[in-house]
N, C-alpha and C positions, 0 to 999 in steps of 0.2 A: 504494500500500500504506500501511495506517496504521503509528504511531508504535506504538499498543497489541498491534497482529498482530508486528509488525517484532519488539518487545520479550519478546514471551511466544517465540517462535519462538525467538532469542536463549537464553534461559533455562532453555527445554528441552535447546537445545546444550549449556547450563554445566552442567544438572542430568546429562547423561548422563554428559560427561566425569571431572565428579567422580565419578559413582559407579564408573565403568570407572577409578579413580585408586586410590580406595580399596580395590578388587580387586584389583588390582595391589598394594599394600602400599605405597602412597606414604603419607607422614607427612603430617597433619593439616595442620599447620600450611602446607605446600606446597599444599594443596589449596586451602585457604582465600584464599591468598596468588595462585593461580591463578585461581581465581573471582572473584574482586575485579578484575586487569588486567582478565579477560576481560568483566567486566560493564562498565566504563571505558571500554572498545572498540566493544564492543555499543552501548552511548548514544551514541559517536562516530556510529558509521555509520548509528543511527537517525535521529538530528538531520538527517544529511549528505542521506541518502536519499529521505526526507518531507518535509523542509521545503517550503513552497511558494516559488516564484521568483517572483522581482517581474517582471511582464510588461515586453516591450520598449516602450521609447517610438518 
């Protein structure tokens, strides 16, 4: 899987969740502050995921 699919996928998560936040009546600034770890997290496991492995010797 690419880093670019990995990432948009990711994104649409964050984008849902905020908006299911903001329905909710959760305060701005909470939401902002949630999207931010969760994109932090997202890049983590992108990185983790895609990266290629140095083949065995």
């Amino acid at each position: 899987m690419s880093f670019l699919l990995y990432m948009i996928g990711f994104l649409i998560v964050i984008g849902g969740l905020a908006w299911g936040a903001t329905v909710a009546g959760v305060p701005q600034l909470y939401i902002i502050i949630g999207a931010v770890v969760l994109l932090g997290i997202g890049i983590l496991t992108a990185v983790s995921n895609t990266r290629h492995r140095d083949p065995p010797n």
